[in-house]
ZADO-1210 file (C-alpha; in nm, 4 decimals, padded with zeros to 6 digits):
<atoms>
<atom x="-03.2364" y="-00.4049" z="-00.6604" code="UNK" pos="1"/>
<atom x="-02.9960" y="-00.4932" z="-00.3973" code="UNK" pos="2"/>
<atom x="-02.8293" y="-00.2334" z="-00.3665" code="UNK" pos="3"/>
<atom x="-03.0847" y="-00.0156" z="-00.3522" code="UNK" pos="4"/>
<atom x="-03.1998" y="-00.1676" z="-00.0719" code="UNK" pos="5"/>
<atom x="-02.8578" y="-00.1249" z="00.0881" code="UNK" pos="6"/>
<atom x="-02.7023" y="-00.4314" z="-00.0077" code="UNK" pos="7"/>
<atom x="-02.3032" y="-00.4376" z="-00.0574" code="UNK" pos="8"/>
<atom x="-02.2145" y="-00.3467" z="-00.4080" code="UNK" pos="9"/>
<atom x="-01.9419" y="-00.6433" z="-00.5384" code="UNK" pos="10"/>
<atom x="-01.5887" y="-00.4961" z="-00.5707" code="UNK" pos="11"/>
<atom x="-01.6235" y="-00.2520" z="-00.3469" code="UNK" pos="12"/>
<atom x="-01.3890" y="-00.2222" z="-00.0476" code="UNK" pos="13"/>
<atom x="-01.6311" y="-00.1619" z="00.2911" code="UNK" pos="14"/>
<atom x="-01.4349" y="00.1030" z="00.5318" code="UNK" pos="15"/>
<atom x="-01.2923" y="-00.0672" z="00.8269" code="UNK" pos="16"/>
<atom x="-01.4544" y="00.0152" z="01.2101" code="UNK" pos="17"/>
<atom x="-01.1671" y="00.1467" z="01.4380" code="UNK" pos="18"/>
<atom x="-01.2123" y="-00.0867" z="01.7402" code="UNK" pos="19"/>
<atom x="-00.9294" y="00.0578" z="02.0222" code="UNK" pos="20"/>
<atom x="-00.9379" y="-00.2844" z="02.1653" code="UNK" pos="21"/>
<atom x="-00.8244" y="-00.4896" z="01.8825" code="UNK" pos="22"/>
<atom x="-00.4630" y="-00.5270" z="01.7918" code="UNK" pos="23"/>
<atom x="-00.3607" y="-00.3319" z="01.4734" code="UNK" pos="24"/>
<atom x="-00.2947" y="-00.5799" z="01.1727" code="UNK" pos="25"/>
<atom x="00.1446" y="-00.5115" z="01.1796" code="UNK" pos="26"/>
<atom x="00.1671" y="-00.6534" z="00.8560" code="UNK" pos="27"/>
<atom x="-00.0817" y="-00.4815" z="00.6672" code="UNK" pos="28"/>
<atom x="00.0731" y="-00.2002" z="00.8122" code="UNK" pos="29"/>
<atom x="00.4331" y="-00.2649" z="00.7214" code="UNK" pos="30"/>
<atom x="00.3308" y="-00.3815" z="00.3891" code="UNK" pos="31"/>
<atom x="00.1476" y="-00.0322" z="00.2759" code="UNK" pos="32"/>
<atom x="00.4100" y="00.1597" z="00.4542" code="UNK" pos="33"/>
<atom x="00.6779" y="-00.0529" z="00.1916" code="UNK" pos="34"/>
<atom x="00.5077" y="-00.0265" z="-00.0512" code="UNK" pos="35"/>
<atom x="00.5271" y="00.3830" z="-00.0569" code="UNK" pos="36"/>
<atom x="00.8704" y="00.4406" z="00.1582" code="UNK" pos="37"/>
<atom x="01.0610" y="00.1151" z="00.0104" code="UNK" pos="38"/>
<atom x="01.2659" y="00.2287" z="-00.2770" code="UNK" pos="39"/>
<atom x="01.3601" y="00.5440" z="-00.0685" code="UNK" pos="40"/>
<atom x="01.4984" y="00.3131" z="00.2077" code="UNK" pos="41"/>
<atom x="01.6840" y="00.0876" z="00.0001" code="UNK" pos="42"/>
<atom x="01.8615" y="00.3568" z="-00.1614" code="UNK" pos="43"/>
<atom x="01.7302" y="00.2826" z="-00.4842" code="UNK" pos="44"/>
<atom x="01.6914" y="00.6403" z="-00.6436" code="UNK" pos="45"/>
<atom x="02.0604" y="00.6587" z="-00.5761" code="UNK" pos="46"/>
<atom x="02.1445" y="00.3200" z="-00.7648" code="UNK" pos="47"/>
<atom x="01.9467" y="00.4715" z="-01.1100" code="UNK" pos="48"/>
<atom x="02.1656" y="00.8087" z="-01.1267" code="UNK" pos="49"/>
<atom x="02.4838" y="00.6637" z="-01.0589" code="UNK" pos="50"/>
<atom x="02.4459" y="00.3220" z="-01.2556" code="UNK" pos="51"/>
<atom x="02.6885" y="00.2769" z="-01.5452" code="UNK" pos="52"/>
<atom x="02.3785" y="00.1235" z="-01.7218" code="UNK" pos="53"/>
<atom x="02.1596" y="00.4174" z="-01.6713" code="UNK" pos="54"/>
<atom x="02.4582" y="00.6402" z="-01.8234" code="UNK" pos="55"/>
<atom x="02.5299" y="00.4207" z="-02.1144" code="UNK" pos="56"/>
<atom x="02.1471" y="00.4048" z="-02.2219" code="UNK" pos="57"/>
</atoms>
């Protein structure tokens, strides 16, 4: 009945409060922006169509 009361429901992710006065975590930020744009920067989508692996496959 905890969480019917309000209580915090385990394995779910609370949303974060925006505080303008608190630094912004860099490395959470570069990590998630990696994690979509990485492959694209590193050329990799390149790499697959022109590898002699990929063609021989």
């Amino acid at each position: 009945m905890a969480s019917a009361a309000g209580g915090h429901a385990p394995g779910m992710e609370q949303n974060e409060v925006y505080d303008p006065m608190s630094l912004p975590d860099v490395e959470k930020m570069n990590a998630s922006y990696m994690a979509v744009h990485g492959t694209t920067m590193l050329g990799r989508h390149l790499w697959l169509k022109t590898s002699p692996l990929s063609q021989s496959a």
